[in-house]
CHARMM internal coordinates of N, CA and C (Angstrom, degrees):
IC EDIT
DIST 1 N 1 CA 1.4586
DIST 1 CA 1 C 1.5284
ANGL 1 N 1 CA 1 C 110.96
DIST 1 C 2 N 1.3926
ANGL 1 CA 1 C 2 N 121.46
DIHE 1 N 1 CA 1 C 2 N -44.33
DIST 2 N 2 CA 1.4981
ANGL 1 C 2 N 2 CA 135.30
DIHE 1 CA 1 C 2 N 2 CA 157.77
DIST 2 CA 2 C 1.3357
ANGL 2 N 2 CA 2 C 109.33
DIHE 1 C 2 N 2 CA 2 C -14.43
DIST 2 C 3 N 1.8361
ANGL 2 CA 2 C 3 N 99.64
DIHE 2 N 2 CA 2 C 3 N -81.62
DIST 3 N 3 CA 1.6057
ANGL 2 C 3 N 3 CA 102.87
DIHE 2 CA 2 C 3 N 3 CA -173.81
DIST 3 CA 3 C 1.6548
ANGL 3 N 3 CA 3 C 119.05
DIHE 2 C 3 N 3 CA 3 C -67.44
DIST 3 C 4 N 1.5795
ANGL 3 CA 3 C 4 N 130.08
DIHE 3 N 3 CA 3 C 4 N 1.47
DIST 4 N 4 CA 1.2640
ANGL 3 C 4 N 4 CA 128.44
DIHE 3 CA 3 C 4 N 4 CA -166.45
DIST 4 CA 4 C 1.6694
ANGL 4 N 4 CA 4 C 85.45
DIHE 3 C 4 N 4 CA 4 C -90.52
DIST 4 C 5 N 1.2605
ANGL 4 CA 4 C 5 N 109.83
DIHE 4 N 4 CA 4 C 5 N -20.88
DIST 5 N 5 CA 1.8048
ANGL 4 C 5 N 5 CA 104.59
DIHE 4 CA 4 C 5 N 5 CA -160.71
DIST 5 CA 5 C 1.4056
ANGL 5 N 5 CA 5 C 94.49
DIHE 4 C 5 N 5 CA 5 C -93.74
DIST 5 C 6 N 1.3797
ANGL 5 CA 5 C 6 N 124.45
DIHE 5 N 5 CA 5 C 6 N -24.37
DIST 6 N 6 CA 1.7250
ANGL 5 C 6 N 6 CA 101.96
DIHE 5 CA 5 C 6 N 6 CA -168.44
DIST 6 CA 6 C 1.6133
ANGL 6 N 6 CA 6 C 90.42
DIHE 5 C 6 N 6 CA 6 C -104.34
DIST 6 C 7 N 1.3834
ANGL 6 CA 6 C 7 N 138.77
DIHE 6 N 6 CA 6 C 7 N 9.15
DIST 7 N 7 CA 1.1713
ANGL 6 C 7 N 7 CA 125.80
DIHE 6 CA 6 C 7 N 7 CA 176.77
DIST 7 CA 7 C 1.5559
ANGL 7 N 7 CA 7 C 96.02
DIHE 6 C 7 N 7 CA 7 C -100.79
DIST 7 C 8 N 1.1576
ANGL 7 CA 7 C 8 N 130.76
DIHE 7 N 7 CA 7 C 8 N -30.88
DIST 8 N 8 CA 1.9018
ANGL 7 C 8 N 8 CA 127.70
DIHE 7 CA 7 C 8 N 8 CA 148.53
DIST 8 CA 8 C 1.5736
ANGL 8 N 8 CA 8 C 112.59
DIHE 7 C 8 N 8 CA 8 C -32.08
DIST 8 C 9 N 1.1354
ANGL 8 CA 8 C 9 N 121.99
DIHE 8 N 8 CA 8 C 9 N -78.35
DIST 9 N 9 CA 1.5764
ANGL 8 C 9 N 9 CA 148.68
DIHE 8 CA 8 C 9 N 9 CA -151.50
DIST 9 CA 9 C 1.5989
ANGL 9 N 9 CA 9 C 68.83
DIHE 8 C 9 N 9 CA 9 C -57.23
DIST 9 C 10 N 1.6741
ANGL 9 CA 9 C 10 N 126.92
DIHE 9 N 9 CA 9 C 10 N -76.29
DIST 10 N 10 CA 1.6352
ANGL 9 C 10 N 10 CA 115.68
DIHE 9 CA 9 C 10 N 10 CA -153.36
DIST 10 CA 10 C 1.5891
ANGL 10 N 10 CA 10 C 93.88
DIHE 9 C 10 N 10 CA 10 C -56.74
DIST 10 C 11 N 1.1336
ANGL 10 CA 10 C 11 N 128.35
DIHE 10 N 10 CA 10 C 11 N -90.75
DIST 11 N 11 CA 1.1026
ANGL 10 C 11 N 11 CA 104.94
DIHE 10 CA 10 C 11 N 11 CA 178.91
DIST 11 CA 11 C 1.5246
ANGL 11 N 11 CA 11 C 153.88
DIHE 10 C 11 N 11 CA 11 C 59.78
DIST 11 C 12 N 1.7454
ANGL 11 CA 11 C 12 N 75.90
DIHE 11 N 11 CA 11 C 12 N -104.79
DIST 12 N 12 CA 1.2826
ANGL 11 C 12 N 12 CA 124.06
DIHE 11 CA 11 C 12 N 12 CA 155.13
DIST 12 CA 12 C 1.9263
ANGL 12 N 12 CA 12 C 129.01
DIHE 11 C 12 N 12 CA 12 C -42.25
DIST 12 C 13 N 0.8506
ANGL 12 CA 12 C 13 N 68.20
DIHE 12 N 12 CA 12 C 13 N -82.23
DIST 13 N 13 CA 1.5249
ANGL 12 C 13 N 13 CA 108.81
DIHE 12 CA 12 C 13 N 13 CA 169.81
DIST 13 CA 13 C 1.8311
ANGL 13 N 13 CA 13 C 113.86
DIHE 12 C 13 N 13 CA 13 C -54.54
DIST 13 C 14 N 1.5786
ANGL 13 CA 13 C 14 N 132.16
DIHE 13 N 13 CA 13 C 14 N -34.53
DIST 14 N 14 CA 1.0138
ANGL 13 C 14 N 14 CA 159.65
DIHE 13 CA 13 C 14 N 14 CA 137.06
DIST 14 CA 14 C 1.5656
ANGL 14 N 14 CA 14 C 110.67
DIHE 13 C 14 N 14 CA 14 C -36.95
DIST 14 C 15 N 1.3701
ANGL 14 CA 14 C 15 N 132.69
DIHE 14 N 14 CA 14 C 15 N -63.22
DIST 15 N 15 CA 1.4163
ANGL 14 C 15 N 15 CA 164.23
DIHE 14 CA 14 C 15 N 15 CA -153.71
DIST 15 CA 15 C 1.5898
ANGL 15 N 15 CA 15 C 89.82
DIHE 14 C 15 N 15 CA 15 C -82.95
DIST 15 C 16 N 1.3903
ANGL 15 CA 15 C 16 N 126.77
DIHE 15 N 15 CA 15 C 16 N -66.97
DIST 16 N 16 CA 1.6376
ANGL 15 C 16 N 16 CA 126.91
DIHE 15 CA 15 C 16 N 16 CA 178.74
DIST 16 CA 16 C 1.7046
ANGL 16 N 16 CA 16 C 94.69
DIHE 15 C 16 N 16 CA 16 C -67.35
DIST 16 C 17 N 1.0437
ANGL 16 CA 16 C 17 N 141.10
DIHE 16 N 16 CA 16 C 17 N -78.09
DIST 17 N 17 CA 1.6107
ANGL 16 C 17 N 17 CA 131.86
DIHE 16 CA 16 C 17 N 17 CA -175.72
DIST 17 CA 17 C 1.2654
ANGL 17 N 17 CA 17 C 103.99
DIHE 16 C 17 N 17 CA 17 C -32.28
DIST 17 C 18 N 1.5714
ANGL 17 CA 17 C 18 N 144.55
DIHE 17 N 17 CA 17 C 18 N -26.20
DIST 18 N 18 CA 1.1238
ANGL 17 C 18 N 18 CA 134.20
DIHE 17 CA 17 C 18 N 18 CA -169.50
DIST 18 CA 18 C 1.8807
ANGL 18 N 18 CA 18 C 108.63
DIHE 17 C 18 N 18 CA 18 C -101.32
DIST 18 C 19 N 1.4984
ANGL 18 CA 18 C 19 N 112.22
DIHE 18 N 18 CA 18 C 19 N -29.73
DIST 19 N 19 CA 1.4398
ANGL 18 C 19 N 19 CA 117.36
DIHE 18 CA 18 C 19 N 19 CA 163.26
DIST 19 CA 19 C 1.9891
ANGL 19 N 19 CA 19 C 103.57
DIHE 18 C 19 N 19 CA 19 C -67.82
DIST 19 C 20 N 0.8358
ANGL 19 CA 19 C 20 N 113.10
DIHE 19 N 19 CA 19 C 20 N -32.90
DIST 20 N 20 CA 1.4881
ANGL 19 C 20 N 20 CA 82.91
DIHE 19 CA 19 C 20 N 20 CA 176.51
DIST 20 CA 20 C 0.8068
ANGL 20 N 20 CA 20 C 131.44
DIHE 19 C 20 N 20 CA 20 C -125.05
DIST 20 C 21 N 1.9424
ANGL 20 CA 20 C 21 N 119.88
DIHE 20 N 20 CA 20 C 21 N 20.85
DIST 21 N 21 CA 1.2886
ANGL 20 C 21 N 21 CA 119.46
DIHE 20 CA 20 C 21 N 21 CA 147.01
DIST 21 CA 21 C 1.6041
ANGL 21 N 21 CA 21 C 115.27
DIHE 20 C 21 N 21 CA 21 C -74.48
DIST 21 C 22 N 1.4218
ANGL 21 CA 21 C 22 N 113.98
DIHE 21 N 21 CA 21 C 22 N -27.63
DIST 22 N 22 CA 2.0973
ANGL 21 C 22 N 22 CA 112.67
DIHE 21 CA 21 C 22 N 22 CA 143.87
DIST 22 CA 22 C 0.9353
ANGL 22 N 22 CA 22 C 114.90
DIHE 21 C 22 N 22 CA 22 C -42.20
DIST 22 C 23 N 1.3801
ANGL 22 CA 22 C 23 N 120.78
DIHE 22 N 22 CA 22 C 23 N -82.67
DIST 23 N 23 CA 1.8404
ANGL 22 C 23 N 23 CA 103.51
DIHE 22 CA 22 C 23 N 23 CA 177.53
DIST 23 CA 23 C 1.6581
ANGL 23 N 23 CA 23 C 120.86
DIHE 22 C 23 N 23 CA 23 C -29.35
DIST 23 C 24 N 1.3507
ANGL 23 CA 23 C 24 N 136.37
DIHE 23 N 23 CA 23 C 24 N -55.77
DIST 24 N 24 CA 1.5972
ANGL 23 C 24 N 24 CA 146.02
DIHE 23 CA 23 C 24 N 24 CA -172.70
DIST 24 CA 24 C 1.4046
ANGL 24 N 24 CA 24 C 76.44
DIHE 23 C 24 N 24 CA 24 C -47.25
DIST 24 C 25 N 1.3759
ANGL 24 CA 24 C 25 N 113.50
DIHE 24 N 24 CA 24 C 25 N -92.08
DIST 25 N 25 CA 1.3138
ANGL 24 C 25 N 25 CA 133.06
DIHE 24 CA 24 C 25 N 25 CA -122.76
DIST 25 CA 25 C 2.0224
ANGL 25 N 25 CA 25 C 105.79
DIHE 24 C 25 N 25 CA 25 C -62.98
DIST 25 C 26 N 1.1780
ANGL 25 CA 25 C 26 N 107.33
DIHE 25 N 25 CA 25 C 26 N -23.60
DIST 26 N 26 CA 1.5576
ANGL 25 C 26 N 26 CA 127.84
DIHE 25 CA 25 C 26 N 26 CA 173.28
DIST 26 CA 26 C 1.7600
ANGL 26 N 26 CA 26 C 90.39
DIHE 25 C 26 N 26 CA 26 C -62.89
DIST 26 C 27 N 1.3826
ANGL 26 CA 26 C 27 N 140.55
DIHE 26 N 26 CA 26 C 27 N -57.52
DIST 27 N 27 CA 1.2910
ANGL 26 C 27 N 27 CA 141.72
DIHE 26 CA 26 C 27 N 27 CA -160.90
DIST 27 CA 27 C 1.7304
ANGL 27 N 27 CA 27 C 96.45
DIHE 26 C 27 N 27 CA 27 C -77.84
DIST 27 C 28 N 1.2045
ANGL 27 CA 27 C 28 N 108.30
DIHE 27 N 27 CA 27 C 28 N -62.25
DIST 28 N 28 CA 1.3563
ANGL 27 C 28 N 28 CA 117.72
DIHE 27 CA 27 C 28 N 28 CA 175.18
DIST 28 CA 28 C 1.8324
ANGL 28 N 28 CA 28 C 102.47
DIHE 27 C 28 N 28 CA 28 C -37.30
DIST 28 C 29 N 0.8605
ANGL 28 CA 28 C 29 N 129.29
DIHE 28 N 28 CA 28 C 29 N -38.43
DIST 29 N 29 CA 2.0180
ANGL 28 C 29 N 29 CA 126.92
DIHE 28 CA 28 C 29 N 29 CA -156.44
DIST 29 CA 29 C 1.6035
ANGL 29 N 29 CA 29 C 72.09
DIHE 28 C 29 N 29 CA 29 C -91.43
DIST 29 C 30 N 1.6919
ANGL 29 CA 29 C 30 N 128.76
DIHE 29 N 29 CA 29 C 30 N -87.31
DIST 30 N 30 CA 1.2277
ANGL 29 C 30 N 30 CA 138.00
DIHE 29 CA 29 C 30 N 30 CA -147.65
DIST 30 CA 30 C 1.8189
ANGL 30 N 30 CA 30 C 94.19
DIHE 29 C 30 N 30 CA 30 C -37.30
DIST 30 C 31 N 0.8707
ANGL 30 CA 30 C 31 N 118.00
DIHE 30 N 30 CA 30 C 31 N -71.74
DIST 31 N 31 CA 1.9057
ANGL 30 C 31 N 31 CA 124.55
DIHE 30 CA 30 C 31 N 31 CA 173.84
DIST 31 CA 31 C 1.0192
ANGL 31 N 31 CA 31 C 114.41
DIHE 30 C 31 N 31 CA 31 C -41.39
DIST 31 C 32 N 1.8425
ANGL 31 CA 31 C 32 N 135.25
DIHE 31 N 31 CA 31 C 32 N -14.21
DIST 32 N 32 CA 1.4687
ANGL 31 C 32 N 32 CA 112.22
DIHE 31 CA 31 C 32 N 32 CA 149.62
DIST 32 CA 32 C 1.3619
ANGL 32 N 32 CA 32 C 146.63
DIHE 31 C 32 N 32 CA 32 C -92.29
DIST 32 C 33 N 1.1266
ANGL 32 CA 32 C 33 N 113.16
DIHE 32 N 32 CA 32 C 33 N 140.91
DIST 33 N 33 CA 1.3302
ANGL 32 C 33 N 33 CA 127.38
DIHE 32 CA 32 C 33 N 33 CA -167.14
DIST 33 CA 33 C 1.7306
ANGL 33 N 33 CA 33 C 103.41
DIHE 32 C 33 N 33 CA 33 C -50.10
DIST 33 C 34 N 1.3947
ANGL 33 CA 33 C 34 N 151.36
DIHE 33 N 33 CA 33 C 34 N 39.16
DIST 34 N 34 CA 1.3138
ANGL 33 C 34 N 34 CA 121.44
DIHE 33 CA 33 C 34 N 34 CA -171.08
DIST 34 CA 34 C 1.7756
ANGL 34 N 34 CA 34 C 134.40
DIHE 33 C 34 N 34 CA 34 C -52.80
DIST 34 C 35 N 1.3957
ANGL 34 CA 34 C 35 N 99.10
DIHE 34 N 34 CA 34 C 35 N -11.97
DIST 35 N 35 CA 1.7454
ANGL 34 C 35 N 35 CA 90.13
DIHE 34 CA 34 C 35 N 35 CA 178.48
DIST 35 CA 35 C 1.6937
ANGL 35 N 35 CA 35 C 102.08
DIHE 34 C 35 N 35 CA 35 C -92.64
DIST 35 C 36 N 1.1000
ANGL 35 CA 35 C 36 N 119.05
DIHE 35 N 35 CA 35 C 36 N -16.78
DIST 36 N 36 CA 1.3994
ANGL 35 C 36 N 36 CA 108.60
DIHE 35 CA 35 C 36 N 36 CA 168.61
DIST 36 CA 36 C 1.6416
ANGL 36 N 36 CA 36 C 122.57
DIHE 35 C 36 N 36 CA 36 C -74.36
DIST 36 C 37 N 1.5121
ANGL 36 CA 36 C 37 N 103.70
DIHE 36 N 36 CA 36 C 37 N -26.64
DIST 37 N 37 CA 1.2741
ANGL 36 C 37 N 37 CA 123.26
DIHE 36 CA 36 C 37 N 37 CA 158.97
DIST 37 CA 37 C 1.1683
ANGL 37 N 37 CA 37 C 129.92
DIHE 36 C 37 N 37 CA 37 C -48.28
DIST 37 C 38 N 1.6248
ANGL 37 CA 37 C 38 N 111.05
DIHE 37 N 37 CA 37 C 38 N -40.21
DIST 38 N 38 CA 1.6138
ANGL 37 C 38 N 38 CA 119.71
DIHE 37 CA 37 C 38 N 38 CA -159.48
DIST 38 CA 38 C 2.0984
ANGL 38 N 38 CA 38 C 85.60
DIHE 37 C 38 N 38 CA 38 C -111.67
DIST 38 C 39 N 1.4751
ANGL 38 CA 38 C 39 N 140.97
DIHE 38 N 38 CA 38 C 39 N 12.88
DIST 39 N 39 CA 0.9183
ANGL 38 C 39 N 39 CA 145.15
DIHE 38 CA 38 C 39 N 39 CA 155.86
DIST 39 CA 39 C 0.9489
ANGL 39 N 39 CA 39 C 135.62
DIHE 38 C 39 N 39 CA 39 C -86.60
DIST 39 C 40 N 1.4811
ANGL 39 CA 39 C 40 N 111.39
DIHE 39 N 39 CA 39 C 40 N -11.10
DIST 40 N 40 CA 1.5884
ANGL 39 C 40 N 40 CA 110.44
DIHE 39 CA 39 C 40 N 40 CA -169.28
DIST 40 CA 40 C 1.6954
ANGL 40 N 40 CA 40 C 114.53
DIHE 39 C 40 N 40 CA 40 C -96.63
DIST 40 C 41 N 1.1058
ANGL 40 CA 40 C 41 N 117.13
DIHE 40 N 40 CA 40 C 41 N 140.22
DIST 41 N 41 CA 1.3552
ANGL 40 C 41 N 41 CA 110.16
DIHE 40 CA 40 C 41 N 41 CA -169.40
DIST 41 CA 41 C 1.4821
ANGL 41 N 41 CA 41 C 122.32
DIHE 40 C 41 N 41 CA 41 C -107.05
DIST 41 C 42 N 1.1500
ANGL 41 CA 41 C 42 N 108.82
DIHE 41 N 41 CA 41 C 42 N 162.61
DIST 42 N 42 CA 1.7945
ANGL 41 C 42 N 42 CA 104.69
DIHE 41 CA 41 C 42 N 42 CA -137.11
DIST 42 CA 42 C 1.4641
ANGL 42 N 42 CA 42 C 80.72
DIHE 41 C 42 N 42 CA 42 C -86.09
DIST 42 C 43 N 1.1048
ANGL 42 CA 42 C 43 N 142.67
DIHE 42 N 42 CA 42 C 43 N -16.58
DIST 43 N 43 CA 1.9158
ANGL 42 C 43 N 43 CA 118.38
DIHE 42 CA 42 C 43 N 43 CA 161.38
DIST 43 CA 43 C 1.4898
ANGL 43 N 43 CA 43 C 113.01
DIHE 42 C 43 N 43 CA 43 C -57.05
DIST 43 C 44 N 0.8657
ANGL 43 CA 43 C 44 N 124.16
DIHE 43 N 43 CA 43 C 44 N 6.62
DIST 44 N 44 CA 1.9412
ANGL 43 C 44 N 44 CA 111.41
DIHE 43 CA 43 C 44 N 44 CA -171.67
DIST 44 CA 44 C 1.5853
ANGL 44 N 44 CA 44 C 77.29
DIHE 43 C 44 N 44 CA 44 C -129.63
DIST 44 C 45 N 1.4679
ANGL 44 CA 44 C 45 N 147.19
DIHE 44 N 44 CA 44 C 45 N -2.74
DIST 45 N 45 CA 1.4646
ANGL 44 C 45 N 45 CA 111.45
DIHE 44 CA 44 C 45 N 45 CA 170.04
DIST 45 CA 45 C 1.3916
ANGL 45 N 45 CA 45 C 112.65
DIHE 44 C 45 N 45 CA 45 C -90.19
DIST 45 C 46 N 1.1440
ANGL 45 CA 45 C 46 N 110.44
DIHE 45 N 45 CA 45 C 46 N 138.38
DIST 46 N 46 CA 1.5490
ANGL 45 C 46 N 46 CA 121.41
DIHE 45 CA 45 C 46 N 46 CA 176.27
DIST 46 CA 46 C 1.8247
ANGL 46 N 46 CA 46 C 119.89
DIHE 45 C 46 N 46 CA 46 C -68.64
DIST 46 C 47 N 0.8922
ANGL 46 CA 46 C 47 N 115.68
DIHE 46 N 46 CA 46 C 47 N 84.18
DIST 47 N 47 CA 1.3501
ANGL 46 C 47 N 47 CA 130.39
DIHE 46 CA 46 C 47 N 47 CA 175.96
DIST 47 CA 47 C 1.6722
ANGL 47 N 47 CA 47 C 110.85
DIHE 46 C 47 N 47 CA 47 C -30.49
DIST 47 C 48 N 1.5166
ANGL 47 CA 47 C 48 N 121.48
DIHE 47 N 47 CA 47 C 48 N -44.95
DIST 48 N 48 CA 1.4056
ANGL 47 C 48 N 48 CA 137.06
DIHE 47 CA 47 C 48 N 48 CA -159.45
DIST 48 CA 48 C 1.0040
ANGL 48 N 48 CA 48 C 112.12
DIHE 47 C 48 N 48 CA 48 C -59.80
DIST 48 C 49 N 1.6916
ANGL 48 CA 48 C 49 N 121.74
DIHE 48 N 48 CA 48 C 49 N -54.60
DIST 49 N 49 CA 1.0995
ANGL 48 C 49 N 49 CA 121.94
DIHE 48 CA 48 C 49 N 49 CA 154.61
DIST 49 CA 49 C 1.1514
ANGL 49 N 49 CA 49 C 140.85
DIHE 48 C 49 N 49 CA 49 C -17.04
DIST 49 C 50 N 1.1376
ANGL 49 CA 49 C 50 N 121.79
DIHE 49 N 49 CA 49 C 50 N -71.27
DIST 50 N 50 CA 1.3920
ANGL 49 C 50 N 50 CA 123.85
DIHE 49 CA 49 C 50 N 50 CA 172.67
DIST 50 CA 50 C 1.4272
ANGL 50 N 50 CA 50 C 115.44
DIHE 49 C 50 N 50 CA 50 C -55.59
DIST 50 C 51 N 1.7409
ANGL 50 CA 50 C 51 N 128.82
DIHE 50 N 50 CA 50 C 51 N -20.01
DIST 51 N 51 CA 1.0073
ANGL 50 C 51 N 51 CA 125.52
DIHE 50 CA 50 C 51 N 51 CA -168.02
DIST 51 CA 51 C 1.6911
ANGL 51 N 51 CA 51 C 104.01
DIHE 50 C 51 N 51 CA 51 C -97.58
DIST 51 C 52 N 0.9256
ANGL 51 CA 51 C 52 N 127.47
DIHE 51 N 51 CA 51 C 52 N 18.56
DIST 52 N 52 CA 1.4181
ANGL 51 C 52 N 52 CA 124.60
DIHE 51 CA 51 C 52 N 52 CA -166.68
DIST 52 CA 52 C 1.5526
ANGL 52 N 52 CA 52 C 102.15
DIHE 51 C 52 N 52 CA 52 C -113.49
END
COOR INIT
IC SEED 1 N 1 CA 1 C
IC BUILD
């Protein structure tokens, strides 16, 4: 009965961590810029980065 209750609570508990990493991530999208995104041209991206 122990483990039926703490595998609820995660769950649980799982289910709210997942409502408000939705909420963030809704503010996070609205706050990006996409046409400045879809402007930039692939000579000014720095390749290195990714290679490090």
């Amino acid at each position: 009965m122990k483990g039926r209750t703490i595998v609820f609570i995660l769950i649980i508990v799982t289910l709210i961590a997942l409502a408000l990493c939705w909420f963030w991530l809704q503010e996070v999208i609205v706050d990006y810029d996409l046409e400045k995104a879809l402007h930039q041209s692939p000579e000014r991206i720095n390749c290195t980065i990714f290679l490090s």
